[in-house]
N, C-alpha and C positions, 0 to 999 in steps of 0.2 A: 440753361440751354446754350452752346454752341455752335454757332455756324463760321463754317471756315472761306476765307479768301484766300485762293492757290494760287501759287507764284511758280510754277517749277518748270514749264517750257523749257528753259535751256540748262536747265539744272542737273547734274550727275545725281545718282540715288545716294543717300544719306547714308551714315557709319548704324551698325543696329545698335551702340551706344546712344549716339544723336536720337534714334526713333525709340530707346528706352527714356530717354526723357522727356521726349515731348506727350510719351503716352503716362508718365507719370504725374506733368501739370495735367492732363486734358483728364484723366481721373478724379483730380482734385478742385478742378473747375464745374465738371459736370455734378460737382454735390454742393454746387453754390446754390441749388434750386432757383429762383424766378430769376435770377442775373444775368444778361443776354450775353454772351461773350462773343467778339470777332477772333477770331484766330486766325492770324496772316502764316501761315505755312510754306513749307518747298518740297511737303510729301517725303517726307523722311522714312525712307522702311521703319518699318514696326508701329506708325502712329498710326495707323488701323482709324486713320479719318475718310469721309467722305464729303467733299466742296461743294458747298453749295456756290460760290463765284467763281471765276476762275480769270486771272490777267497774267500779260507775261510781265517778265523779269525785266527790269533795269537796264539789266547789263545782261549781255551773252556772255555765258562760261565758254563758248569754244573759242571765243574771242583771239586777235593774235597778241602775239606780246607787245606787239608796240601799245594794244590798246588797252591791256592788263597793267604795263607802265603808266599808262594815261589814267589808269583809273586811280592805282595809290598815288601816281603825283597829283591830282587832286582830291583826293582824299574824299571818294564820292561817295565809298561806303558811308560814312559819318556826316557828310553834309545833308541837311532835306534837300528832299527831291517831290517837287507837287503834282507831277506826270500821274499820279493815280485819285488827286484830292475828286477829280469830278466823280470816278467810280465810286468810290468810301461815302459820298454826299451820296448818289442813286442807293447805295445797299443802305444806308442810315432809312433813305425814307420806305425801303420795302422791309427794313430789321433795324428795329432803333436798338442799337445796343450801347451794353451800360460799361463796356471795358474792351482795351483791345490786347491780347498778346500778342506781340512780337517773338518766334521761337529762334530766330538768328540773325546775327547780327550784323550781314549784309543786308538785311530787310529793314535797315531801322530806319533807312534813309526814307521813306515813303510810310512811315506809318503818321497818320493823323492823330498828333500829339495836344492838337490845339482844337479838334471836333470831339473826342472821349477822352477818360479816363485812360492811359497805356502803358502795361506791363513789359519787359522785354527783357529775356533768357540770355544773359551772353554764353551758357555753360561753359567756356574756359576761354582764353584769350587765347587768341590764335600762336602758334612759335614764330620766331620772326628768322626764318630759314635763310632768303636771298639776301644779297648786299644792298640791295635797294630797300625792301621791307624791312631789315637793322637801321639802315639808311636816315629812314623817315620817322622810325617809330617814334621818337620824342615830339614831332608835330602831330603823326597821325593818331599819337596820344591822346594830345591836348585837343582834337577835332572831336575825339570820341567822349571825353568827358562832355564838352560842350554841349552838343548831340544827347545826350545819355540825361541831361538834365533835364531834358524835356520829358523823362518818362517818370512814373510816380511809384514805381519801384522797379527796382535794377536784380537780377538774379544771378548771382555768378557761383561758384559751383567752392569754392577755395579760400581762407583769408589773403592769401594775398594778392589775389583777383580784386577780392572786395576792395584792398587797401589802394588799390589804383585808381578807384572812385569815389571813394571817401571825401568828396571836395564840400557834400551836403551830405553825410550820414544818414538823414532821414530816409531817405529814397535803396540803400542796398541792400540787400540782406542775401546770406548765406545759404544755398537750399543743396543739398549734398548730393551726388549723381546715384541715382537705385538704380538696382532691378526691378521695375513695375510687374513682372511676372513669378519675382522669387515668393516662397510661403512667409505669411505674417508672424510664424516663430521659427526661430532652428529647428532643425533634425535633432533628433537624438543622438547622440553620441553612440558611435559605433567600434567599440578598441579592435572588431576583429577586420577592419578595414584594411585591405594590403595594396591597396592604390595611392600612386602621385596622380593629381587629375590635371590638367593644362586644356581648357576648351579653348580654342584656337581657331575656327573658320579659316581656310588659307587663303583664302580670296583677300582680306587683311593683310598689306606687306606685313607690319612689323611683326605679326602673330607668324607667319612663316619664317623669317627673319630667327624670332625666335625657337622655334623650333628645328632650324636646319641646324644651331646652336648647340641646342641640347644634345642631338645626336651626333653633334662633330664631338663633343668632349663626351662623348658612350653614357650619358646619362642612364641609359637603359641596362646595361653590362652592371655597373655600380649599384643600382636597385634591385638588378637581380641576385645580388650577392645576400643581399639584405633578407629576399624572399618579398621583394615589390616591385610593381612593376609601375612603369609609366603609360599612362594612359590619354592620348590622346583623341580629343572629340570634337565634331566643328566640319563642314561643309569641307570635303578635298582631303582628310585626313583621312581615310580611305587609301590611299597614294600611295601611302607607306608601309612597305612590307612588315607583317611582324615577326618579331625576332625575342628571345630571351629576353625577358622585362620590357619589352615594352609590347603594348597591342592598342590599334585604331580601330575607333567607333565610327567615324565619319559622321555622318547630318542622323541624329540620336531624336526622337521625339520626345521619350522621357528624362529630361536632366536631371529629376530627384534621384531616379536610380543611379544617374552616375554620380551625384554628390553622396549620397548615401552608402557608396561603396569605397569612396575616396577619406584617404587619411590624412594626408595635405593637398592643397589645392596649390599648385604653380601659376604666377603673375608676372612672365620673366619679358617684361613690355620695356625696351629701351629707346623707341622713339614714337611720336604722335602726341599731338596736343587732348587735354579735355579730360575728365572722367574715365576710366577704364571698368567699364560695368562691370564686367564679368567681375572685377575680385570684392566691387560690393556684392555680388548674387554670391559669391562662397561665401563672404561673411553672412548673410541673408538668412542661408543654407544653414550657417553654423560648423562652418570647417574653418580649420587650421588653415593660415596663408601665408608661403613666403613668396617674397614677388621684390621686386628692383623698386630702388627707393622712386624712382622718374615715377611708374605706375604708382605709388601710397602716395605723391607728391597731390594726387589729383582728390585725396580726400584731407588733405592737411584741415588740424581742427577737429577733424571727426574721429579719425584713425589713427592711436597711437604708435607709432614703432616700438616696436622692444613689450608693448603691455597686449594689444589687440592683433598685428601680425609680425613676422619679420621679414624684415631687409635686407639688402643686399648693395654698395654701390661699384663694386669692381667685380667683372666677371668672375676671376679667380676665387672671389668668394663666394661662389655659389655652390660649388658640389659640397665641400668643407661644411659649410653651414647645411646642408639639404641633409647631411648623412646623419649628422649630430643630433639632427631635431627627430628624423625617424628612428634614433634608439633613447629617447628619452619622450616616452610616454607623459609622461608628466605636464613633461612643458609642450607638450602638444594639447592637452586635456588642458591647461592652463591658459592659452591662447583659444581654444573653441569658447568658453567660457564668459572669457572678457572680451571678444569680439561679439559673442552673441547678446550680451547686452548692452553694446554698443548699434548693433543693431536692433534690437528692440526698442534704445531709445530715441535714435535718430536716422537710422537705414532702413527708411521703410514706408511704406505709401500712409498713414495715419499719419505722420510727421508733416510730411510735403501735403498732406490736406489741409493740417493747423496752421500751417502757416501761412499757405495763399486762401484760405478765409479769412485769415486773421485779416490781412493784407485788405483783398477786396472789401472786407467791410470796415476797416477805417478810412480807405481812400474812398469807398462809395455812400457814407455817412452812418451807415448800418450801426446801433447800438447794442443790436445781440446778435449772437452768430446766425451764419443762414441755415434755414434748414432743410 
């Protein structure tokens, strides 16, 4: 059972990556059967929860910058903070629960490390963009290991996420970013497929970003010389006139049909921290992926380069490689293949259940799994 504590008053809505993860632990929590769980939340689109508590935030996100400087020069994300210890005591004696997730990791500073058992998600370490968060990062480091050892297991999405807390091994482990909503096999392969597929929502800078991209260097002209076209899908792709190879679906309810009809899947993501869902949901799907090594950087470990999808790390090498792989059937059939049992072995909501069972029941004493 689940009951969540909301934190999200001053909070901006969440990426639908962010709220595909959190619905893929809260899948895997809810098969813990008699296990009480707290889930400290900030209402992430797509985690389709509903709070039963609710407090504010910490910190205001509209906050000004003198006070956003105040916050990394004390490094208050990582330090405890006991401004909530008396509410977590009141929900204990109306829900005694046996564990707490943390889903992000500006929240970790108030979760009650020292009253339950407590899981906490960093899904990917944030970029360190400004001169001041470069600045700091080797203290606000060492603040967040500190911090982090108080949880009894650490979830980070990466190895070399993990290897940034590796200071007590026991406590990290790997859980890779899904699609909670893609099917639990591949699609069938389909050769008479004549789509590049790129979902994109453009409310997403970097997904617009990339797609003003593609059509600056006529990706569409080049496809249709081919006899394919580029296919763009995603909240605001609408917007875009179509023209020879290329046509917009805009906000799609059915995405099998669009992977279904799709021959490669495009992942041309070159800024944003974290997981990049969508090119696990093509792998999911069971399609071909070329995408920017920045996007496959987010499943290092899981996702081979060169075996399960391909790369790209300079723009110039993207049409060159895009055109090569759509006349060579082969190695398009060669990569659906070996991504798909890549995803069967590890990109997929069965996975992420064994392991935070595994998890919960060594840290909760459990000697056979729950059921």
């Amino acid at each position: 059972m689940i009951r969540s504590l909301l934190a999200c008053d001053d909070l901006p809505s969440s990426s639908y990556g962010t709220g595909q993860r959190l619905l893929s632990l809260q899948r895997a929590l809810a098969k813990l059967g008699e296990c009480r769980i707290l889930h400290l939340s900030n209402n992430a689109e797509g985690s389709n929860e509903a709070a039963d508590y609710r407090a504010p935030l910490p910190f205001d996100f509209r906050a000004s910058r003198v006070a956003w400087a105040r916050r990394h020069l004390t490094f208050a994300e990582a330090r405890r903070n006991d401004c909530y210890r008396a509410l977590f005591q009141r929900i204990r004696n109306d829900y005694p629960f046996d564990l707490v997730l943390c889903s992000f990791f500006r929240n970790a500073s108030v979760v009650p490390t020292d009253i339950a058992p407590c899981f906490i998600d960093l899904d990917a370490i944030p970029e360190r963009t400004g001169l001041l968060t470069r600045a700091l990062w080797p203290l606000t480091l060492r603040a967040m290991r500190r911090r982090t050892q108080d949880f009894q297991r650490i979830y980070v999405i990466r190895s070399s996420d993990a290897a940034l807390f590796k200071t007590g091994a026991r406590n990290v482990r790997i859980l890779p970013g899904i699609s909670a909503t893609a099917p639990a096999t591949p699609l069938p392969h389909n050769p008479d497929a004549r789509r590049v597929l790129f979902i994109a929502p453009t409310g997403w800078p970097p997904n617009r970003e990339a797609i003003d991209w593609l059509l600056a260097v006529d990706v569409p002209r080049a496809l249709d010389a081919l006899g394919f076209e580029l296919r763009l899908v995603g909240q605001g792709t609408e917007a875009f006139a179509p023209r020879p190879g290329l046509s917009c679906g805009g906000f799609v309810k059915d995405l099998a049909a669009e992977y279904e009809a799709a021959r490669l899947v495009l992942c041309p993501i070159w800024t944003g921290s974290g997981a990049n869902i969508k090119l696990a949901e093509a792998v999911q799907f069971g399609r071909a992926v070329l995408a920017t090594a920045h996007s496959a950087a987010g499943f290092e470990g899981f996702l081979q380069p060169g075996r399960d999808l391909l790369t790209f790390d300079e723009r110039e090498q993207f049409l060159p490689l895009l055109l090569a792989s759509l006349r060579d059937s082969n190695r398009l059939r060669e990569l659906e293949i070996n991504a798909g049992q890549t995803a069967r072995d590890f990109l997929n909501q069965a996975y992420i259940d064994r392991m935070v069972a595994e998890d919960a029941g060594r840290i909760l004493g459990h000697h056979e799994p729950f059921r």
